[in-house]
TINUZA-817487 format. One record per residue (C-alpha): residue number from 1; residue in three letters; z, x, y. Coordinates in pm, whole numbers, plus 50000, padded with zeros to 5 digits. Layout:
# TINUZA-817487
 kese zake     z     x     y
  NUM  ala     Z     X     Y
...
# end
This chain:
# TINUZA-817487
 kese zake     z     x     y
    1  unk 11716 06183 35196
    2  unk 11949 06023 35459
    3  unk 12253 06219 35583
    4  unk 12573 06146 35497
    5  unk 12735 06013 35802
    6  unk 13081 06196 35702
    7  unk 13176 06511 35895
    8  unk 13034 06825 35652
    9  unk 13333 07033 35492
   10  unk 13322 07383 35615
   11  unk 13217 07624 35404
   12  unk 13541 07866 35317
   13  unk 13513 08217 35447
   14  unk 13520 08397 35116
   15  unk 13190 08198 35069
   16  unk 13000 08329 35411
   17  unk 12773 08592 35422
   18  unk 12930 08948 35527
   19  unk 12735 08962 35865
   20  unk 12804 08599 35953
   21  unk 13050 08650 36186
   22  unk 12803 08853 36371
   23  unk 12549 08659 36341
   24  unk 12756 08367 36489
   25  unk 12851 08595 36776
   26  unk 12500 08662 36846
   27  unk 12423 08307 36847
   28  unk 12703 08238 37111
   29  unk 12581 08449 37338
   30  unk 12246 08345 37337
   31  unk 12342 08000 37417
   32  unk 12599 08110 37694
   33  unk 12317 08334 37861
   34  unk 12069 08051 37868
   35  unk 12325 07784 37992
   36  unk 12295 07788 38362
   37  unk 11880 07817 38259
   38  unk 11923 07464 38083
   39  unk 12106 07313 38381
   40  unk 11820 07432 38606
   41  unk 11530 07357 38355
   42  unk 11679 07153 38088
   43  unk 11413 07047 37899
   44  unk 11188 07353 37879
   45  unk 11491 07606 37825
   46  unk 11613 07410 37568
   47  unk 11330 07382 37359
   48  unk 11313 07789 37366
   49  unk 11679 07770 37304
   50  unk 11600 07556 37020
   51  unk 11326 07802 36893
   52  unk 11495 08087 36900
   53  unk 11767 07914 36696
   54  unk 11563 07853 36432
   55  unk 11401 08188 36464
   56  unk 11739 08333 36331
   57  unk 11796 08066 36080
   58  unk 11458 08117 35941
   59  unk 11494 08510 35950
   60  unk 11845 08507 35803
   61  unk 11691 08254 35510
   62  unk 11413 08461 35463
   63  unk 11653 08832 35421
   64  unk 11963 08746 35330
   65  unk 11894 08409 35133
   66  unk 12143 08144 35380
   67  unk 12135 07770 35209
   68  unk 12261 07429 35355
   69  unk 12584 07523 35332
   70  unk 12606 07823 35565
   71  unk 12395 07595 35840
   72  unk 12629 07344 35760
   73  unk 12919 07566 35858
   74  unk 12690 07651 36169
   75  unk 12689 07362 36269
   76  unk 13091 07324 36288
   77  unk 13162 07655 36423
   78  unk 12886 07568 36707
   79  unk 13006 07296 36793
   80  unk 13388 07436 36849
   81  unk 13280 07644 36997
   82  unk 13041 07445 37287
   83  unk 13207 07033 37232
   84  unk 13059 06966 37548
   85  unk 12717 07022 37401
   86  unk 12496 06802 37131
   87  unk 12212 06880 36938
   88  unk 12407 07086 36643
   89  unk 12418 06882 36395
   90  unk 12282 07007 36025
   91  unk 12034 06796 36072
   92  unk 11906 06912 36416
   93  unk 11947 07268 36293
   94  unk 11699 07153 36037
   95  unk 11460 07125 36310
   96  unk 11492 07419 36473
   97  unk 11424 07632 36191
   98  unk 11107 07418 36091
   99  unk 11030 07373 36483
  100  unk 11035 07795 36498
  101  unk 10825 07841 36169
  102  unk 10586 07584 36277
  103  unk 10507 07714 36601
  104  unk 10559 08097 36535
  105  unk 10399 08228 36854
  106  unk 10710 08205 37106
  107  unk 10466 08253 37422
  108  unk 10291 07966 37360
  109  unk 10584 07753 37307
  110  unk 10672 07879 37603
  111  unk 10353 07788 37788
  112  unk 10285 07458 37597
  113  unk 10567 07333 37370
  114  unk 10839 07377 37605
  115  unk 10703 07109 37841
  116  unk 10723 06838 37562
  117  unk 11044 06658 37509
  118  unk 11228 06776 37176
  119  unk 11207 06382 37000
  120  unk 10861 06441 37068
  121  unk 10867 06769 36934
  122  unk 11005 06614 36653
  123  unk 10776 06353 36568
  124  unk 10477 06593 36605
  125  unk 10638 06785 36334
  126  unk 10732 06501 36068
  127  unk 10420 06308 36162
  128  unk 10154 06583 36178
  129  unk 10052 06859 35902
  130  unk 09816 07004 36025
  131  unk 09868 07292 36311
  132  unk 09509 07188 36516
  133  unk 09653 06841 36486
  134  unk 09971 06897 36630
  135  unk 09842 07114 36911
  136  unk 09612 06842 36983
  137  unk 09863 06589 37024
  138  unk 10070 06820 37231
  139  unk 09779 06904 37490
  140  unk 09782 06479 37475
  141  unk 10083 06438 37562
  142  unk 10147 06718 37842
  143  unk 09821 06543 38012
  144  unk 09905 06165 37972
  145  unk 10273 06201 37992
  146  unk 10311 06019 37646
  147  unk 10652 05878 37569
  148  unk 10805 05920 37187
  149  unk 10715 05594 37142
  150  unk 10378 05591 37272
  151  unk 10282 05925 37107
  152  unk 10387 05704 36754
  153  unk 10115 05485 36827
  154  unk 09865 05700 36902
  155  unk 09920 05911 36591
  156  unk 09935 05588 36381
  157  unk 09619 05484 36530
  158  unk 09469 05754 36501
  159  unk 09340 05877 36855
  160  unk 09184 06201 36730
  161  unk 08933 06001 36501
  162  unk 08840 05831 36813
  163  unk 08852 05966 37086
  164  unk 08511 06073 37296
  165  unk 08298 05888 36964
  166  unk 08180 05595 37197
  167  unk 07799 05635 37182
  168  unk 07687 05687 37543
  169  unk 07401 05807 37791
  170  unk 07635 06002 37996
  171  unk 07491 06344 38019
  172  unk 07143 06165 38166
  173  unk 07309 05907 38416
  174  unk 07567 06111 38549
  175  unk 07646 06439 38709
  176  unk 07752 06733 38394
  177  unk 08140 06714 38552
  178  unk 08172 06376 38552
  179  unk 07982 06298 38202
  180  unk 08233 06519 38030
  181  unk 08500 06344 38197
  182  unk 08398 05945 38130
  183  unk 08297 06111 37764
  184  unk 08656 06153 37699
  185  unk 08806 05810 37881
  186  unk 08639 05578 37586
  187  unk 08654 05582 37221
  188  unk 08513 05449 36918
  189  unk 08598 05200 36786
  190  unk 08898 05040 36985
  191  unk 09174 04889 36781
  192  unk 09297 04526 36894
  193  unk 09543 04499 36596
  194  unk 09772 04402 36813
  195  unk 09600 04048 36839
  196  unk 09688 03981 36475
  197  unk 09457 03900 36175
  198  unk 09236 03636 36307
  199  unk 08873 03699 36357
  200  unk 08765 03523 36676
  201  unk 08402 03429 36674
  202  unk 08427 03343 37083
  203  unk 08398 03617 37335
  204  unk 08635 03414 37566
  205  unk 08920 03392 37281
  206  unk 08924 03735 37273
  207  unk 08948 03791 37656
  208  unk 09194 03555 37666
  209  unk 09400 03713 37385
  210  unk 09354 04080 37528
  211  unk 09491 03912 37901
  212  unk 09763 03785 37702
  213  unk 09872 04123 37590
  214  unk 09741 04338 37889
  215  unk 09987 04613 37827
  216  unk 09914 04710 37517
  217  unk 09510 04630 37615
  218  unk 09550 04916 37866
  219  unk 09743 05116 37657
  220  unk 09462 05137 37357
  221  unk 09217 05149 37689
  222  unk 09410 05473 37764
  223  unk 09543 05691 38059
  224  unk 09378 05570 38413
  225  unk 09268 05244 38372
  226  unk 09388 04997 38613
  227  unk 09313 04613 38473
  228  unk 09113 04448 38812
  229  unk 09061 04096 38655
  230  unk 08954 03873 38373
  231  unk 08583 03671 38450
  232  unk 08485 03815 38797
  233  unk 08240 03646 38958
  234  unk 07951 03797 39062
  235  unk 07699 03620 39343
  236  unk 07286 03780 39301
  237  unk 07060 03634 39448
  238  unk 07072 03236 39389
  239  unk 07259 03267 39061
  240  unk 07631 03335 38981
  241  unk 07762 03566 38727
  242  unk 08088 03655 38565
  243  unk 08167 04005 38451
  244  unk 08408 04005 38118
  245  unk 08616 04260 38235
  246  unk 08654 04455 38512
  247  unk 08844 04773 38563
  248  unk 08890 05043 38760
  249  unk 08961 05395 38642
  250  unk 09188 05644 38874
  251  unk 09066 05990 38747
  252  unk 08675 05909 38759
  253  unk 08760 05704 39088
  254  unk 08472 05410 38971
  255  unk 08458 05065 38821
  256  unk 08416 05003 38453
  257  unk 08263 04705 38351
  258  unk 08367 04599 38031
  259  unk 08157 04325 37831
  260  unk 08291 04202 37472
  261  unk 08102 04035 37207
  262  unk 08201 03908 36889
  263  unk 07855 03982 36730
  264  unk 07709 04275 36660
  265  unk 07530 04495 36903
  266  unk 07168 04350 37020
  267  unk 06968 04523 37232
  268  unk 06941 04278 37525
  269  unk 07317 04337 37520
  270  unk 07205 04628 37731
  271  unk 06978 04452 38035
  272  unk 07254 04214 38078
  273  unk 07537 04453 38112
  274  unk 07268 04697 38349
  275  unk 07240 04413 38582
  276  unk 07646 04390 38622
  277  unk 07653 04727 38690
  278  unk 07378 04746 38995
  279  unk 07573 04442 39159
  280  unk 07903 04616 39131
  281  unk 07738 04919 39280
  282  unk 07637 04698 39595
  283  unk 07875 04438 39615
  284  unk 08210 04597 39491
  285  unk 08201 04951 39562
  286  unk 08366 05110 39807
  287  unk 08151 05397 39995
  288  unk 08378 05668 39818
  289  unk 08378 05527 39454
  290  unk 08127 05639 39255
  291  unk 07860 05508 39015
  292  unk 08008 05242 38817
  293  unk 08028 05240 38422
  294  unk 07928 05015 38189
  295  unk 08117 04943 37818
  296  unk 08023 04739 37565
  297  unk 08224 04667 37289
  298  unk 08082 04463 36957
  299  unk 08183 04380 36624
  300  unk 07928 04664 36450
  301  unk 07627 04844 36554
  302  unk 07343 05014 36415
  303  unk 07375 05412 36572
  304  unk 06963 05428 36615
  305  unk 06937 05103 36738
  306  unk 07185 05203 37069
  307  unk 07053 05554 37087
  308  unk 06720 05349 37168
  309  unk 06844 05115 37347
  310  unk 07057 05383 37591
  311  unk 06708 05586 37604
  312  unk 06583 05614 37958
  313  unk 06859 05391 38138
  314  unk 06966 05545 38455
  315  unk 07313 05363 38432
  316  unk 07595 05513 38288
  317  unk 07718 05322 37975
  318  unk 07887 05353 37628
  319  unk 07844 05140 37332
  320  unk 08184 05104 37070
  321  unk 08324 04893 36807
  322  unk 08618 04668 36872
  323  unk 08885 04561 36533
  324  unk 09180 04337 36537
  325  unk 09322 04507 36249
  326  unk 09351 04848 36050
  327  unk 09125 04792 35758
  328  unk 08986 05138 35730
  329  unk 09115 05353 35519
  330  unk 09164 05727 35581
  331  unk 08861 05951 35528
  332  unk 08914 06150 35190
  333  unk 08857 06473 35428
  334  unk 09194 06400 35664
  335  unk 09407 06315 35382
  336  unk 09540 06674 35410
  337  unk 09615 06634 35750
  338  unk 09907 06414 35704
  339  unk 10239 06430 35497
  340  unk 10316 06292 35249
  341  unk 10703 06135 35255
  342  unk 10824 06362 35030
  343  unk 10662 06626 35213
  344  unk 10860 06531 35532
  345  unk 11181 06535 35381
  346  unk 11100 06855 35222
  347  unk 10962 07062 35580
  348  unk 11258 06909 35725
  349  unk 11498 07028 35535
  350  unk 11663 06681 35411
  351  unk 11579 06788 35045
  352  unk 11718 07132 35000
# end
């Protein structure tokens, strides 16, 4: 249910609670004393301002029984009493008390939670059920510096599903800390939906598209890769070659080949992109990089087929699916982990 955008009529004082007043007080002074600690840290001392808010407004609900109204009349007398201060509106309120009973261990707000920007707080909250979920998504965006917006995507597309599920002969090929690492920098399957509907049947169409919309391309890539180009050449021996896509990733300080095709996977897929990988290793690697990876991405692929295929190859590589569109539905197993709308409205206090 939507706010109404006129001003809420205070709640007369015959109505309040008999330890309102002090309760008011006490809020007050809490935001007085932690003031200055906003100015200095704004972000992380407001978020525990926020929390312990709600921690009140939660306890008070729970003993003494306090309904919209009385946070309504909060919500006035706040902000008399601190105009030169936002985020007391019912509403916001709202969130605090469903922000404290959602995270109910204050030290690890304070550790973890507090470093996350409240509309991100937010959205975690109205977008996310389940707790493991949420902290998930919070260790996400603490790491990669996620905006609001991005952290939508992400959730809509759902990362969690995918990410580290590339199929991949990492722990052979390369050293244990680095095979963790490239374990977690690819996904399956990667979702172009951003290219529309169409089903391109040409490699080069796709390229082409995925050039055309390179910052969402790195975006569903993820955190540290930098594009390098589109159809490198490559020079080996009397023939020339062109690698799809060529990358470089920041954090595992190597190239990453990436070679599309619009047909399922095949074996020989495997040789081919092998090859591209040795030549990058002589001709395009600097002396501090290290061993470059390979990723193919196809339409579909047979699990045992790859697992074969990956068996014995002393290059790193990982196998995925690519989509242009979200035609999966949600497994019947994470329904539960996501609200429903009414379920929002009601956590956040909109339907009272």
């Amino acid at each position: 249910m939507r706010e109404s955008a006129s001003f809420p009529v205070p709640v007369g004082r015959s109505d309040l609670p008999a330890d309102y007043a002090a309760v008011l007080g006490d809020i007050k002074e809490r935001i007085q004393s932690e003031h200055l600690r906003i100015t200095l840290a704004a972000n992380a001392a407001m978020i525990l301002l926020y929390w312990d808010i709600g921690k009140i407004i939660l306890d008070r609900q729970k003993s003494e029984g306090w309904g919209a109204k009385v946070i309504d009349r909060l919500a006035h007398d706040l902000k008399l009493a601190f105009p030169d201060m936002t985020g007391f509106s019912p509403r916001n309120l709202k969130y605090m008390r469903t922000f404290s009973r959602s995270w109910p261990d204050r030290e690890f707000v304070q550790r973890t939670i507090a470093q996350i920007p409240w509309r991100s707080n937010i959205a975690l909250l109205a977008k996310l059920k389940d707790p493991g979920l949420r902290v998930w998504y919070a260790r996400k965006i603490i790491e990669q510096g996620w905006s609001r917006e991005i952290l939508d995507i992400q959730i809509e597309k759902r990362l969690h599903e995918r990410q580290g599920r590339a199929l991949n002969n990492f722990e052979q090929a390369l050293p244990p800390a680095d095979s963790d690492m490239a374990a977690q920098a690819f996904k399956d399957p990667y979702l172009f939906d951003f290219l529309g509907t169409a089903d391109p049947r040409k490699e080069r169409e796709v390229e082409q598209a995925l050039v055309d919309h390179v910052q969402r391309f790195l975006l569903e890539m993820g955190t540290g890769f930098a594009f390098v180009g589109r159809q490198v050449p490559l020079e080996v021996g009397e023939r020339d070659f062109s690698l799809d896509l060529l990358f470089y990733h920041l954090k595992l300080r190597c190239f990453v080949v990436v070679e599309l095709k619009a047909v399922p996977f095949d074996p020989a897929f495997v040789g081919q992109l092998n090859l591209y990988l040795s030549a990058v290793d002589d001709l395009l690697r600097h002396p501090d990089d290290k061993r470059t990876i390979g990723l193919l991405l196809c339409k579909s692929k047979d699990t045992l087929v790859v697992e074969y295929a990956l068996r014995g190859l002393t290059s790193p590589v990982g196998v995925a699916d690519w989509e242009t569109e979200l035609t999966k539905r949600l497994p019947d197993d994470l329904k539960g982990s996501l609200p429903s709308i009414k379920e929002i409205e009601a956590e956040l206090g909109d339907v009272e």
